[in-house]
PQR file with spaces between the fields and no chain letter, atoms N, CA, C, O and H, PARSE charges and radii, in Angstrom:
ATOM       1  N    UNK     1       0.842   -1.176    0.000 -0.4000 1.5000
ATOM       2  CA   UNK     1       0.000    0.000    0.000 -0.0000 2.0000
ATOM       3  C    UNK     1       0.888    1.241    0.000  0.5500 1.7000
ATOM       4  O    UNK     1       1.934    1.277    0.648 -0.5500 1.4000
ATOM       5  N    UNK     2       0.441    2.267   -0.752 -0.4000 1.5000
ATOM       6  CA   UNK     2       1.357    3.534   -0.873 -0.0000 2.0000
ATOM       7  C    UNK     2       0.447    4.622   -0.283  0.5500 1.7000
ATOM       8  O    UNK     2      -0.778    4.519   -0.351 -0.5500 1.4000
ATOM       9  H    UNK     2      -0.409    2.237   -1.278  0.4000 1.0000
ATOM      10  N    UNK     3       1.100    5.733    0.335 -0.4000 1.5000
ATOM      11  CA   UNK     3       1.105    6.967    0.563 -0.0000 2.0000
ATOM      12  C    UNK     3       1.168    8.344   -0.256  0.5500 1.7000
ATOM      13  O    UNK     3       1.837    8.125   -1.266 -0.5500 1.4000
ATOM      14  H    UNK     3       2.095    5.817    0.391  0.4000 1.0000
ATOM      15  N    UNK     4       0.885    9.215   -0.232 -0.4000 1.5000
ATOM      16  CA   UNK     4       1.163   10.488   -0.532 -0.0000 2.0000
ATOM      17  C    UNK     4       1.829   10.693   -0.075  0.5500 1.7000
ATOM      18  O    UNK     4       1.651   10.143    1.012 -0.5500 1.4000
ATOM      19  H    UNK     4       0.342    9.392    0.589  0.4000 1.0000
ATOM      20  N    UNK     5       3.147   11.458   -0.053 -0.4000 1.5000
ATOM      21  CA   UNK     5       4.356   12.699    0.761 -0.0000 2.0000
ATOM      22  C    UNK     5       3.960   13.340   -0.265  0.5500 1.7000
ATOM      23  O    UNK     5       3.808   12.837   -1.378 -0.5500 1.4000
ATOM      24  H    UNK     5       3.293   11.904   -0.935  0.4000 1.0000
ATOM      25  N    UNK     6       3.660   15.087    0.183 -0.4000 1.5000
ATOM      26  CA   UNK     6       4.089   15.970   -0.547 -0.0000 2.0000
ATOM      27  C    UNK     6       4.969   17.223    0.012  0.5500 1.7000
ATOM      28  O    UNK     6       5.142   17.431    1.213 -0.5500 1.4000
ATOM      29  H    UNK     6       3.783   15.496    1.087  0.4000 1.0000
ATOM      30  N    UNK     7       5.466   17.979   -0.975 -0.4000 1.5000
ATOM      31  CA   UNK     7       6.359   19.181   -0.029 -0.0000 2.0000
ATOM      32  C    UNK     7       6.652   20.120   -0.705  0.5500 1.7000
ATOM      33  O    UNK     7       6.565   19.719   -1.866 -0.5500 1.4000
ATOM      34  H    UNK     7       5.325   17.810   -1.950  0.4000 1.0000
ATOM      35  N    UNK     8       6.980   21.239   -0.698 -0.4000 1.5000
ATOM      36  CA   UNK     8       7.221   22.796   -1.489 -0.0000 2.0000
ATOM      37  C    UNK     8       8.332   23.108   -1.759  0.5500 1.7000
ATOM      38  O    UNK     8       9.267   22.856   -0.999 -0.5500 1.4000
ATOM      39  H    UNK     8       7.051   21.564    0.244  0.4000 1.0000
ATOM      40  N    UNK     9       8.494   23.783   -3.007 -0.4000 1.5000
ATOM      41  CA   UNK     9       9.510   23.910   -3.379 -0.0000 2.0000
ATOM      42  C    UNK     9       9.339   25.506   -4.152  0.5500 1.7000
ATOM      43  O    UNK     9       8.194   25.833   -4.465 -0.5500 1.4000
ATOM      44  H    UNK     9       7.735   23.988   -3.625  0.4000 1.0000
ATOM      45  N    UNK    10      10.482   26.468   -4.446 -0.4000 1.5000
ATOM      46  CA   UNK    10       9.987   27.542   -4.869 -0.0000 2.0000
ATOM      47  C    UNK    10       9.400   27.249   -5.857  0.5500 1.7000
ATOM      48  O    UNK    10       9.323   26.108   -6.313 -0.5500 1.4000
ATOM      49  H    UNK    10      11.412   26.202   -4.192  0.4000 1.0000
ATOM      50  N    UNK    11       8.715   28.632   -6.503 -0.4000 1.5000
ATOM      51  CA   UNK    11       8.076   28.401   -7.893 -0.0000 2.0000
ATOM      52  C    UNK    11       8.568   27.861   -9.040  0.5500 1.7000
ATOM      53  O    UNK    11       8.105   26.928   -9.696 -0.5500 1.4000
ATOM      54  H    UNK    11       8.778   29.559   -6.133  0.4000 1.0000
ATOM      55  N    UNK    12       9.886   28.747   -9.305 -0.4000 1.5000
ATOM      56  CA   UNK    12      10.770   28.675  -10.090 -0.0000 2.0000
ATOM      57  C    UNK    12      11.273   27.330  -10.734  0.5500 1.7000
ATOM      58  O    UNK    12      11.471   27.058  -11.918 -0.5500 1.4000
ATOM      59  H    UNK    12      10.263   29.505   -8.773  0.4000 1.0000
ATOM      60  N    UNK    13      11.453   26.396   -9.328 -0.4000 1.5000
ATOM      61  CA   UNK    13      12.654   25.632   -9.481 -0.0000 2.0000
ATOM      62  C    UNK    13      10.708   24.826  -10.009  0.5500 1.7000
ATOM      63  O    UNK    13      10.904   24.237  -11.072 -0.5500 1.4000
ATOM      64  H    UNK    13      11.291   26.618   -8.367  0.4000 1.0000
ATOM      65  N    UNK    14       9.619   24.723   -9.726 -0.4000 1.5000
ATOM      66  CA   UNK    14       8.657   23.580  -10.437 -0.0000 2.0000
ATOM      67  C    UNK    14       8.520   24.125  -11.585  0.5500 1.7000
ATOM      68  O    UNK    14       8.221   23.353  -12.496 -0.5500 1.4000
ATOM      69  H    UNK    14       9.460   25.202   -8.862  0.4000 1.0000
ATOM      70  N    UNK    15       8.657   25.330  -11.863 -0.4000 1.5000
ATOM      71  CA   UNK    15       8.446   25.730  -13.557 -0.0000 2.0000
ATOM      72  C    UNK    15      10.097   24.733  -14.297  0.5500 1.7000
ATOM      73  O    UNK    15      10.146   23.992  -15.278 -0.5500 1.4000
ATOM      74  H    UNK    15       8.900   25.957  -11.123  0.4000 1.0000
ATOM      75  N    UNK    16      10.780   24.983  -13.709 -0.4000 1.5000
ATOM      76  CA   UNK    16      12.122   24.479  -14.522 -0.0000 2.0000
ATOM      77  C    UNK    16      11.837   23.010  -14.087  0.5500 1.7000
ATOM      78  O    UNK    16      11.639   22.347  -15.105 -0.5500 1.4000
ATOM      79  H    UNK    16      10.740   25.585  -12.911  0.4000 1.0000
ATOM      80  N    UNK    17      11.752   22.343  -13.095 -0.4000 1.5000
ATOM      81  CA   UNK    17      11.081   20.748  -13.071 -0.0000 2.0000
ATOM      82  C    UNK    17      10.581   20.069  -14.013  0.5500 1.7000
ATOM      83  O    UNK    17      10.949   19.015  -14.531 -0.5500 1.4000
ATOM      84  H    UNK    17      11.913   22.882  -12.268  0.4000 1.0000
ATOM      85  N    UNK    18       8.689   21.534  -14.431 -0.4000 1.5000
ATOM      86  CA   UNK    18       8.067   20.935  -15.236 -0.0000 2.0000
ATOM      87  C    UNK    18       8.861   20.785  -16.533  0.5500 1.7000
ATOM      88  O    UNK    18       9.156   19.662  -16.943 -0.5500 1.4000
ATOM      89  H    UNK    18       8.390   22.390  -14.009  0.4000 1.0000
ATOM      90  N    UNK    19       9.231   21.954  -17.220 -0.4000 1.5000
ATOM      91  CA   UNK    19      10.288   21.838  -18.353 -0.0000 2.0000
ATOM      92  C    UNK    19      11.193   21.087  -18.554  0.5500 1.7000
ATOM      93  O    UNK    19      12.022   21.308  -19.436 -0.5500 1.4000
ATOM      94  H    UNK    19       8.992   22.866  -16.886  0.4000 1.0000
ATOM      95  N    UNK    20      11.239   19.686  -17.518 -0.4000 1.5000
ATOM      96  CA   UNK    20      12.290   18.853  -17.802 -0.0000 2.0000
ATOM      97  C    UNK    20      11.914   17.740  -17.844  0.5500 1.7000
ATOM      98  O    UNK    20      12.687   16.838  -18.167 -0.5500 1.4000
ATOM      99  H    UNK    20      10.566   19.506  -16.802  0.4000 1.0000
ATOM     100  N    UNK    21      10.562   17.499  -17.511 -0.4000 1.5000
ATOM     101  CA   UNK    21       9.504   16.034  -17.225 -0.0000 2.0000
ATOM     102  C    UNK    21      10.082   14.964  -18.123  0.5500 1.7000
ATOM     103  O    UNK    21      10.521   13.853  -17.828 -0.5500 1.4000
ATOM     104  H    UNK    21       9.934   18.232  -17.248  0.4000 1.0000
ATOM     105  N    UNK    22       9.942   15.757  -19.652 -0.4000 1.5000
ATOM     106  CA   UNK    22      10.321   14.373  -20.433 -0.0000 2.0000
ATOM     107  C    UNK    22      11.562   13.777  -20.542  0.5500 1.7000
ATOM     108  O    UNK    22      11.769   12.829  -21.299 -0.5500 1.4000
ATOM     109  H    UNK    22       9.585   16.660  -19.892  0.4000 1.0000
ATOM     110  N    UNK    23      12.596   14.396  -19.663 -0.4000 1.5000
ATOM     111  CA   UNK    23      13.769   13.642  -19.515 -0.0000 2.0000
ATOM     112  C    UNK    23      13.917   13.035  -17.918  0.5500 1.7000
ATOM     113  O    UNK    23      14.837   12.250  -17.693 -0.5500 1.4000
ATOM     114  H    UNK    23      12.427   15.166  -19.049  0.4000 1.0000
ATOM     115  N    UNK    24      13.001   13.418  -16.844 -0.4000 1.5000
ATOM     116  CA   UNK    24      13.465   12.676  -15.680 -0.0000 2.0000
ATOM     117  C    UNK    24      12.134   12.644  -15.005  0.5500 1.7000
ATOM     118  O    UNK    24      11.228   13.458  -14.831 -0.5500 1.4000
ATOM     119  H    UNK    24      12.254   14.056  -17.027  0.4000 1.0000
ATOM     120  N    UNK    25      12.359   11.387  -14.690 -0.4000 1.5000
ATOM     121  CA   UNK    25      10.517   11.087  -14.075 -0.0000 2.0000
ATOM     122  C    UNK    25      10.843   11.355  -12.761  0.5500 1.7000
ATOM     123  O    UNK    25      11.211   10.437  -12.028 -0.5500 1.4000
ATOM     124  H    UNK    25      13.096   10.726  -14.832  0.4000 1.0000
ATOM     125  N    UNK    26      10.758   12.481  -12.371 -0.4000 1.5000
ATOM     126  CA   UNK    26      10.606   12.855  -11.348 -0.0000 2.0000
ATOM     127  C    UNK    26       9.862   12.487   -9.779  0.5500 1.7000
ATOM     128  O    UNK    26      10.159   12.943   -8.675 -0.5500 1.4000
ATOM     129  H    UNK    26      10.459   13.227  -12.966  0.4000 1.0000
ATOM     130  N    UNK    27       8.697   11.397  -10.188 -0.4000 1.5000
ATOM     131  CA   UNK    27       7.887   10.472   -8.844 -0.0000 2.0000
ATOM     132  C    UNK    27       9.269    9.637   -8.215  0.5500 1.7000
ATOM     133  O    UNK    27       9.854    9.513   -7.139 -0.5500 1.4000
ATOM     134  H    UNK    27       8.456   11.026  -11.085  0.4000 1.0000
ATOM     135  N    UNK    28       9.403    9.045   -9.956 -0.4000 1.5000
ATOM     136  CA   UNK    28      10.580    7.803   -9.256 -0.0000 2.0000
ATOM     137  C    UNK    28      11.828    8.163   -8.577  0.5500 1.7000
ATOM     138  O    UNK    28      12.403    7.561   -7.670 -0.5500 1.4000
ATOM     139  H    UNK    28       8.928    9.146  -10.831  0.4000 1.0000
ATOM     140  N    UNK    29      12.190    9.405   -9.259 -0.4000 1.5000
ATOM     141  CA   UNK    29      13.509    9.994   -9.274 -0.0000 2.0000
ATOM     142  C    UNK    29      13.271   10.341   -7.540  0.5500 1.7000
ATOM     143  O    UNK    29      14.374    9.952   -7.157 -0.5500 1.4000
ATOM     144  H    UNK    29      11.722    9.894   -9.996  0.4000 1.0000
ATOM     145  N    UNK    30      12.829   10.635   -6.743 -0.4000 1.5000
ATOM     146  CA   UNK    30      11.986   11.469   -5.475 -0.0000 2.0000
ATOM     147  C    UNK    30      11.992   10.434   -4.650  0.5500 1.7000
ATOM     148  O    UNK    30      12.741   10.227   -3.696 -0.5500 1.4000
ATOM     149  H    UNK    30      11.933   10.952   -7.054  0.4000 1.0000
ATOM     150  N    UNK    31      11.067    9.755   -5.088 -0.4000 1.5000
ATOM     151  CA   UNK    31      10.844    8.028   -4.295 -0.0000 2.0000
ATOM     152  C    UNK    31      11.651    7.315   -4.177  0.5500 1.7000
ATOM     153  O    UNK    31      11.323    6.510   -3.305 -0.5500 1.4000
ATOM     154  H    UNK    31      10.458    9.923   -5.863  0.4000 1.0000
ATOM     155  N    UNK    32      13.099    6.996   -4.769 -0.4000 1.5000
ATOM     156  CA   UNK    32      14.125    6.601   -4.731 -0.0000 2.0000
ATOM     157  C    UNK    32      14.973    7.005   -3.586  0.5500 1.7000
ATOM     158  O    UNK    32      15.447    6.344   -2.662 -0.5500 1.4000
ATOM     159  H    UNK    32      13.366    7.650   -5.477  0.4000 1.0000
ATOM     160  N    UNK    33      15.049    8.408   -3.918 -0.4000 1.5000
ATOM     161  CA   UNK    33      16.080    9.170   -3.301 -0.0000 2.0000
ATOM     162  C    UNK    33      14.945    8.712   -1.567  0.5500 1.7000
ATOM     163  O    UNK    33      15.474    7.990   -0.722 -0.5500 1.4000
ATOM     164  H    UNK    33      14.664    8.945   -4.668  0.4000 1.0000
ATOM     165  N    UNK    34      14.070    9.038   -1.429 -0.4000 1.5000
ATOM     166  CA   UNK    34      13.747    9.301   -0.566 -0.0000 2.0000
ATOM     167  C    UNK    34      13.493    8.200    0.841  0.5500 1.7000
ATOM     168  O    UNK    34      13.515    8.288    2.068 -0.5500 1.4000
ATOM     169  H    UNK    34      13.641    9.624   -2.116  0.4000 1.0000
ATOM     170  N    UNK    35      13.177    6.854   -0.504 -0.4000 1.5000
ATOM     171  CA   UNK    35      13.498    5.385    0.454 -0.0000 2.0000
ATOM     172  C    UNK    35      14.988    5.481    0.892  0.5500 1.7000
ATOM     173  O    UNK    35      15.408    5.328    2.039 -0.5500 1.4000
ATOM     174  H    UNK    35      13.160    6.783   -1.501  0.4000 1.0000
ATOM     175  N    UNK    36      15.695    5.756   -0.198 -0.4000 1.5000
ATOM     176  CA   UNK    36      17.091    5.384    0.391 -0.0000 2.0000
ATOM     177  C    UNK    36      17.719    6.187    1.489  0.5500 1.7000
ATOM     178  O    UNK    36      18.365    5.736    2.435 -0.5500 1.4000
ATOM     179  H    UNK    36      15.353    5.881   -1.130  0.4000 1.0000
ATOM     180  N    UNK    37      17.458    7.367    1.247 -0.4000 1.5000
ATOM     181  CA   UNK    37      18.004    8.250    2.452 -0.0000 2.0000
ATOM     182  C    UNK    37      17.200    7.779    3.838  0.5500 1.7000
ATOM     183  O    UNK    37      17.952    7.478    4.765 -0.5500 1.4000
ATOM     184  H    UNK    37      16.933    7.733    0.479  0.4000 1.0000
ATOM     185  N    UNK    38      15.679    7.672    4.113 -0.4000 1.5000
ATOM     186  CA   UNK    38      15.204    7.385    5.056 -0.0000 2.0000
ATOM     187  C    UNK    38      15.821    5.824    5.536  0.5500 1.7000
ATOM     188  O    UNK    38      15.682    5.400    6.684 -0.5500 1.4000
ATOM     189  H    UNK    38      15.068    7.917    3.360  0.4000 1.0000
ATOM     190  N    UNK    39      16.319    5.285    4.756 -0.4000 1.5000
ATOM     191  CA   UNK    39      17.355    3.694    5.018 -0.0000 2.0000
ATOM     192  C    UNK    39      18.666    4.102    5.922  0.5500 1.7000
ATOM     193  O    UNK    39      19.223    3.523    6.854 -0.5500 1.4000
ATOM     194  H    UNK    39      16.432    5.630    3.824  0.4000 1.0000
ATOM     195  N    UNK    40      18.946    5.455    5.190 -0.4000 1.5000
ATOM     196  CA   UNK    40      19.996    5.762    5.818 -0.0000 2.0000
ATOM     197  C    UNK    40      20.287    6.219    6.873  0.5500 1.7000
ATOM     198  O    UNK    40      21.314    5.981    7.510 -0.5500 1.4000
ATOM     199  H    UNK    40      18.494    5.926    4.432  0.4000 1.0000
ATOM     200  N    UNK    41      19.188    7.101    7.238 -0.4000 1.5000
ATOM     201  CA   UNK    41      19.079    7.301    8.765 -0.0000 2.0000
ATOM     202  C    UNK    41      18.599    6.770    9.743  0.5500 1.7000
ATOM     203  O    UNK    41      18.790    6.985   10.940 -0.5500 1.4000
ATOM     204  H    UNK    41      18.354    7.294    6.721  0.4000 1.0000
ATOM     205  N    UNK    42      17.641    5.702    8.967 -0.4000 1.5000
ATOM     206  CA   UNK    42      17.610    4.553    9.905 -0.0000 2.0000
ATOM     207  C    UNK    42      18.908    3.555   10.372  0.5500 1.7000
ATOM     208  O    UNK    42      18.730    3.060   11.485 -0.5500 1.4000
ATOM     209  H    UNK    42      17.486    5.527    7.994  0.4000 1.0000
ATOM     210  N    UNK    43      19.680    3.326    9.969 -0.4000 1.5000
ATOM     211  CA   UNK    43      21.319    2.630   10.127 -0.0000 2.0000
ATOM     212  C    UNK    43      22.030    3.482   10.892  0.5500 1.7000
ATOM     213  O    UNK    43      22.363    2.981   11.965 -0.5500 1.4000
ATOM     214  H    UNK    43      19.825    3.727    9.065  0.4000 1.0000
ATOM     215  N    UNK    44      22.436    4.769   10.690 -0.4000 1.5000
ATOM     216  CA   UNK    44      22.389    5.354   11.461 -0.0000 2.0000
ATOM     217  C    UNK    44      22.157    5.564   13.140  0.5500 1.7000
ATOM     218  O    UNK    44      22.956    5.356   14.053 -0.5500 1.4000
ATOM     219  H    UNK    44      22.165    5.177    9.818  0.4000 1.0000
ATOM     220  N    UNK    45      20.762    6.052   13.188 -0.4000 1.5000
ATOM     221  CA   UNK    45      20.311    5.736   14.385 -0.0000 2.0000
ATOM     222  C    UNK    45      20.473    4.115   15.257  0.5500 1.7000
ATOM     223  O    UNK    45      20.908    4.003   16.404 -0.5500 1.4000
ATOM     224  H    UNK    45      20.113    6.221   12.446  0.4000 1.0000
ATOM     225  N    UNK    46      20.214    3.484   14.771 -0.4000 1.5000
ATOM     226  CA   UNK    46      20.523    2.123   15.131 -0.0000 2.0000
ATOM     227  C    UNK    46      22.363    1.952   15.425  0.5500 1.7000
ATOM     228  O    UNK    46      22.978    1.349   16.304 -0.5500 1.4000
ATOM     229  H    UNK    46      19.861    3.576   13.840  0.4000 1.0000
ATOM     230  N    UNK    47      22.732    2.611   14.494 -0.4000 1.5000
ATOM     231  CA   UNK    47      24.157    2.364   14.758 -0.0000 2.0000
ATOM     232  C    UNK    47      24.791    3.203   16.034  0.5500 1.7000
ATOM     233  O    UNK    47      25.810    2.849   16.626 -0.5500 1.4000
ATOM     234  H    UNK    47      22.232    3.102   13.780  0.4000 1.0000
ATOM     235  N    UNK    48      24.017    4.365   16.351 -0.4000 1.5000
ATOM     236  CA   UNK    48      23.902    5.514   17.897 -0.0000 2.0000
ATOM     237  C    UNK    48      23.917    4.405   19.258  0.5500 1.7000
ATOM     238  O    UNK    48      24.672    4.260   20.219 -0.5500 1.4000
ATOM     239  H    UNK    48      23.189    4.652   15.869  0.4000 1.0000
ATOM     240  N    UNK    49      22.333    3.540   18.657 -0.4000 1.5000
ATOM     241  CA   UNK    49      21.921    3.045   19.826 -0.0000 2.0000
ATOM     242  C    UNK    49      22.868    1.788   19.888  0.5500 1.7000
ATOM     243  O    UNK    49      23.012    1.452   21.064 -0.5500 1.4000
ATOM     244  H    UNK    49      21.720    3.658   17.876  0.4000 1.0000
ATOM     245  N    UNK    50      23.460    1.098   19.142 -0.4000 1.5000
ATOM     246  CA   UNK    50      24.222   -0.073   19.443 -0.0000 2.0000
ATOM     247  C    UNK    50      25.330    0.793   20.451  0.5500 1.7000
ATOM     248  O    UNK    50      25.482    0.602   21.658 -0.5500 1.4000
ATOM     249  H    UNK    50      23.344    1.370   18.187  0.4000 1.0000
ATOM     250  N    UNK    51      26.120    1.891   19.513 -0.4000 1.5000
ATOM     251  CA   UNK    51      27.333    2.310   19.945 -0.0000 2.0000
ATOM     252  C    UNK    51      27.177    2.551   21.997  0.5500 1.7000
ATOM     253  O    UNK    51      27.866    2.109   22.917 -0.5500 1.4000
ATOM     254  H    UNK    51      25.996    2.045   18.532  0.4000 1.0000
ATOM     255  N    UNK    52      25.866    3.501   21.967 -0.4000 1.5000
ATOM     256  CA   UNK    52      25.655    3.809   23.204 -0.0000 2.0000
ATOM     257  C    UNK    52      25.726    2.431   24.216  0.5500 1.7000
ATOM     258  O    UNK    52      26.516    2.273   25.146 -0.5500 1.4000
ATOM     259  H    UNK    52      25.306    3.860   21.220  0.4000 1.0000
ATOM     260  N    UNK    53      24.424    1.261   23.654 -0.4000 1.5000
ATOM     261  CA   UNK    53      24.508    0.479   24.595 -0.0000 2.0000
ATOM     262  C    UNK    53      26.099   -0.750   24.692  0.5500 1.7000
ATOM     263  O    UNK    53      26.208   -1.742   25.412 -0.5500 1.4000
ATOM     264  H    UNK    53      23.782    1.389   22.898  0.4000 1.0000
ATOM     265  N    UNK    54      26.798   -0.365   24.007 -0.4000 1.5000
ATOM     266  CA   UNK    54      28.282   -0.965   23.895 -0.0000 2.0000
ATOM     267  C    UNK    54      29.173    0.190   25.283  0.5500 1.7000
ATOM     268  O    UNK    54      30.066   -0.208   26.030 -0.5500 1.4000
ATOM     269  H    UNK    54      26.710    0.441   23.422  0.4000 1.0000
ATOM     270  N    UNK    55      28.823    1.028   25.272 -0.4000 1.5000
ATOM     271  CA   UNK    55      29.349    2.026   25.874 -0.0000 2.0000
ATOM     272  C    UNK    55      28.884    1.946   27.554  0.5500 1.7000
ATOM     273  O    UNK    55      29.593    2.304   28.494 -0.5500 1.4000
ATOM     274  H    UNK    55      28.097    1.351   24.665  0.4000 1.0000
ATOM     275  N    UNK    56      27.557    1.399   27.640 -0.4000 1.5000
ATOM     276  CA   UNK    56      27.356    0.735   29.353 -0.0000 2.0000
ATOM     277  C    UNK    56      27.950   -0.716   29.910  0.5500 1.7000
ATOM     278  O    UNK    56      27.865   -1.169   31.052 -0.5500 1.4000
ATOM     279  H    UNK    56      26.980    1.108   26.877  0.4000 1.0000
ATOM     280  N    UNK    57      28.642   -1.354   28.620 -0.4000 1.5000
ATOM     281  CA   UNK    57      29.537   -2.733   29.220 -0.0000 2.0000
ATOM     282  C    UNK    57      30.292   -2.444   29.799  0.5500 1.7000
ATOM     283  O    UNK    57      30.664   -1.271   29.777 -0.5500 1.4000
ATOM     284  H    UNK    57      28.711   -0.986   27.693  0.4000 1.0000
ATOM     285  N    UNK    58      30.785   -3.224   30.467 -0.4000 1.5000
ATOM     286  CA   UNK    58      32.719   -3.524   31.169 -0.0000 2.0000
ATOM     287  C    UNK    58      33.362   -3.626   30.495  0.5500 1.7000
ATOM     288  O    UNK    58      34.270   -2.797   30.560 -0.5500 1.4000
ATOM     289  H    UNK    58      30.483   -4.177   30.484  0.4000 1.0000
ATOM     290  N    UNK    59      33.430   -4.409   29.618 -0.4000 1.5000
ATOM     291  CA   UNK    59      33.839   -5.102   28.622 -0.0000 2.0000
ATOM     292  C    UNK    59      33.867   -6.351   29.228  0.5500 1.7000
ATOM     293  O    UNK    59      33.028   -6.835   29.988 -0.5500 1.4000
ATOM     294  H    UNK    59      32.693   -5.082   29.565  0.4000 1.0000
ATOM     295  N    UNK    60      35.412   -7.062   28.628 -0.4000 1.5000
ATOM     296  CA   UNK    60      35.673   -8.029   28.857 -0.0000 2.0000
ATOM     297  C    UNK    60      37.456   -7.939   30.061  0.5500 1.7000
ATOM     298  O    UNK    60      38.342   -7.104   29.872 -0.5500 1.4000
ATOM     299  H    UNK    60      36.094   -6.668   28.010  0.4000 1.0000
ATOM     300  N    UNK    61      37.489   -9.060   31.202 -0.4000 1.5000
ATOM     301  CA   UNK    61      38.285   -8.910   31.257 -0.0000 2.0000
ATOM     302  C    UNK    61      40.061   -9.329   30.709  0.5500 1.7000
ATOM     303  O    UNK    61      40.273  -10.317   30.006 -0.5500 1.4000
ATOM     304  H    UNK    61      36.770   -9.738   31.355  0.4000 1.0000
ATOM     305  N    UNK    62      40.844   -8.680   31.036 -0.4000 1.5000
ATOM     306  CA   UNK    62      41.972   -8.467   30.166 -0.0000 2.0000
ATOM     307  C    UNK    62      42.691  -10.121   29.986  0.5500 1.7000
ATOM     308  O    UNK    62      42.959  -10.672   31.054 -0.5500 1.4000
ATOM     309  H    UNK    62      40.673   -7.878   31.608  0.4000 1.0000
ATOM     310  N    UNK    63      42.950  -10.774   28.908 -0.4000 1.5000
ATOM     311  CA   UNK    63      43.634  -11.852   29.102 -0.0000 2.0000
ATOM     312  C    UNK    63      42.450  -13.051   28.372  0.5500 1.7000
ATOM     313  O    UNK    63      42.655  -14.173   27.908 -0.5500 1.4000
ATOM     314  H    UNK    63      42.732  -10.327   28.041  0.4000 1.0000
ATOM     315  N    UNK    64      41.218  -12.275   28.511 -0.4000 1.5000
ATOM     316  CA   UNK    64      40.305  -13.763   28.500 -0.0000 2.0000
ATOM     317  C    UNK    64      40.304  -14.069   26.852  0.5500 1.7000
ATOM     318  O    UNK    64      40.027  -15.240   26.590 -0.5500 1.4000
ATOM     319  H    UNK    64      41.051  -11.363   28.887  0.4000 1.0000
ATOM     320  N    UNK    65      40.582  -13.169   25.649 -0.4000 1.5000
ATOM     321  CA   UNK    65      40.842  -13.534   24.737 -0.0000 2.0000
ATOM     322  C    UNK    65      41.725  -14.701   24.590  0.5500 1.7000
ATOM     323  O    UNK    65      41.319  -15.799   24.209 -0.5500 1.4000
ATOM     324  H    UNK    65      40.807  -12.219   25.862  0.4000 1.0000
ATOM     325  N    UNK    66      42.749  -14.477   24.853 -0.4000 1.5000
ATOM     326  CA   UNK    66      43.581  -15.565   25.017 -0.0000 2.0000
ATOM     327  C    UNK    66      43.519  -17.128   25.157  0.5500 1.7000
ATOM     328  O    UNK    66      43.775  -18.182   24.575 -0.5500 1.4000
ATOM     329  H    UNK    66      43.079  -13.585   25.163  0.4000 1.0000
ATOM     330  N    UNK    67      42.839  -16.398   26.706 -0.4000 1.5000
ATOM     331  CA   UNK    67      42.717  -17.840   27.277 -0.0000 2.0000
ATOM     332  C    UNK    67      41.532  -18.468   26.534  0.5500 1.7000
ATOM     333  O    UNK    67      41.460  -19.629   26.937 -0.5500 1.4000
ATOM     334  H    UNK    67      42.632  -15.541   27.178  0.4000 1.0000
ATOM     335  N    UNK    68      40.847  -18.297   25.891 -0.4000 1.5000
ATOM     336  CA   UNK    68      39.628  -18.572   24.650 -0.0000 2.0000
ATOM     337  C    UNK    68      40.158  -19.390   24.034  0.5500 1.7000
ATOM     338  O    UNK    68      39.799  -20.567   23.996 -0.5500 1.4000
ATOM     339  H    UNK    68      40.906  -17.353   25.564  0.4000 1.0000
ATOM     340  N    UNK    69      41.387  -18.767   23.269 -0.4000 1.5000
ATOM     341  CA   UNK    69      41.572  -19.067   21.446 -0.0000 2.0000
ATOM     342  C    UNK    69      42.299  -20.482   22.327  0.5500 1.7000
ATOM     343  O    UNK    69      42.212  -21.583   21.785 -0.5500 1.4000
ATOM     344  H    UNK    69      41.678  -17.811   23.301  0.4000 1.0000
ATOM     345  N    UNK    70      42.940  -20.368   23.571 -0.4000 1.5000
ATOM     346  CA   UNK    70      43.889  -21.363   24.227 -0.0000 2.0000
ATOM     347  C    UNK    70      43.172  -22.505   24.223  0.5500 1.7000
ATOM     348  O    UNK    70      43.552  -23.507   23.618 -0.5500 1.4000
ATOM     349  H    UNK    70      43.011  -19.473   24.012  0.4000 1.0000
ATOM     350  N    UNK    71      42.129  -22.445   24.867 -0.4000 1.5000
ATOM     351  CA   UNK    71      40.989  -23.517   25.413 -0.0000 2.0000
ATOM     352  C    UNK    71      40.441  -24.338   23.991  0.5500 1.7000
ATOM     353  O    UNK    71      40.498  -25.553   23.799 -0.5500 1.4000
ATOM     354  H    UNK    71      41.820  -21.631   25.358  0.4000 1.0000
ATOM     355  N    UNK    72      40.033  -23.553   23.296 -0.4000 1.5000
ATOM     356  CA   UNK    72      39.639  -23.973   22.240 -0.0000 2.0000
ATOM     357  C    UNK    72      40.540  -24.742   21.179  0.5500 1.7000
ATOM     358  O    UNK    72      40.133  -25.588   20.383 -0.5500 1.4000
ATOM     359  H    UNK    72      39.987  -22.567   23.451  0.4000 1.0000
ATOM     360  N    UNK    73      42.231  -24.146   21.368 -0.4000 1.5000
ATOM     361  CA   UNK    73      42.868  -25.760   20.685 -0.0000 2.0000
ATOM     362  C    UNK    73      43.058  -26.516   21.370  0.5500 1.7000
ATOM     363  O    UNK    73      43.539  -27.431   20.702 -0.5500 1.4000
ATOM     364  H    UNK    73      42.561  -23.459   22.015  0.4000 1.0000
ATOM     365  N    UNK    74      43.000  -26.854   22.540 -0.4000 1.5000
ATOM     366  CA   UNK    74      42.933  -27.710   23.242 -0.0000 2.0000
ATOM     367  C    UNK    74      41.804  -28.803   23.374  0.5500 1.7000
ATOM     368  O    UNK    74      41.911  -29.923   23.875 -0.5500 1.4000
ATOM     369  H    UNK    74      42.610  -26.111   23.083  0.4000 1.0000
ATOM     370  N    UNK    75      40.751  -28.240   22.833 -0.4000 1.5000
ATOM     371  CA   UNK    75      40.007  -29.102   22.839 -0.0000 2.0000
ATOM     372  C    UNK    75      39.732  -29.809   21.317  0.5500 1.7000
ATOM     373  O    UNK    75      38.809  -30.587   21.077 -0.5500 1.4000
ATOM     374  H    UNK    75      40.664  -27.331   22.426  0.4000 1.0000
ATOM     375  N    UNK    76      40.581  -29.428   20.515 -0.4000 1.5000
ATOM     376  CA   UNK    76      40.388  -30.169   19.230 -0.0000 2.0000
ATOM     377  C    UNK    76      41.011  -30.973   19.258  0.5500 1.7000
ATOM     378  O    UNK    76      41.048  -31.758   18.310 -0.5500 1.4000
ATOM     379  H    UNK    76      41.331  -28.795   20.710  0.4000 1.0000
């Protein structure tokens, strides 16, 4: 199911728009741009909230890498 967005633009620049219709379809050209950017700030934001909640860990403590990769040939 689709929506309407609409939005303003000076006069000018829809008189020079219209004068260009038959070379750029302008719905698609709009709708494109406009999924993709809203993609983009969705990743974005998501990428805020990962960073933040990475930022309330401890982490890990120091050494346990190690002792990981250690354990693990050991058991092969």
């Amino acid at each position: 199911m689709s929506s309407v967005i609409s939005f303003k633009v000076p006069k000018e620049i829809k008189e020079k728009a219209k004068k260009l219709k038959h070379y750029v379809n302008w719905s698609q050209e709009l709708r494109d741009y406009f999924i993709r950017r809203v993609q983009e700030v969705e990743r974005d934001v998501n990428m805020r909230i990962i960073i933040d909640e990475l930022k309330k860990t401890e982490g890990v403590p120091r050494g346990s890498a190690v002792a990981s990769v250690r354990e693990n040939r050991d058991s092969s």
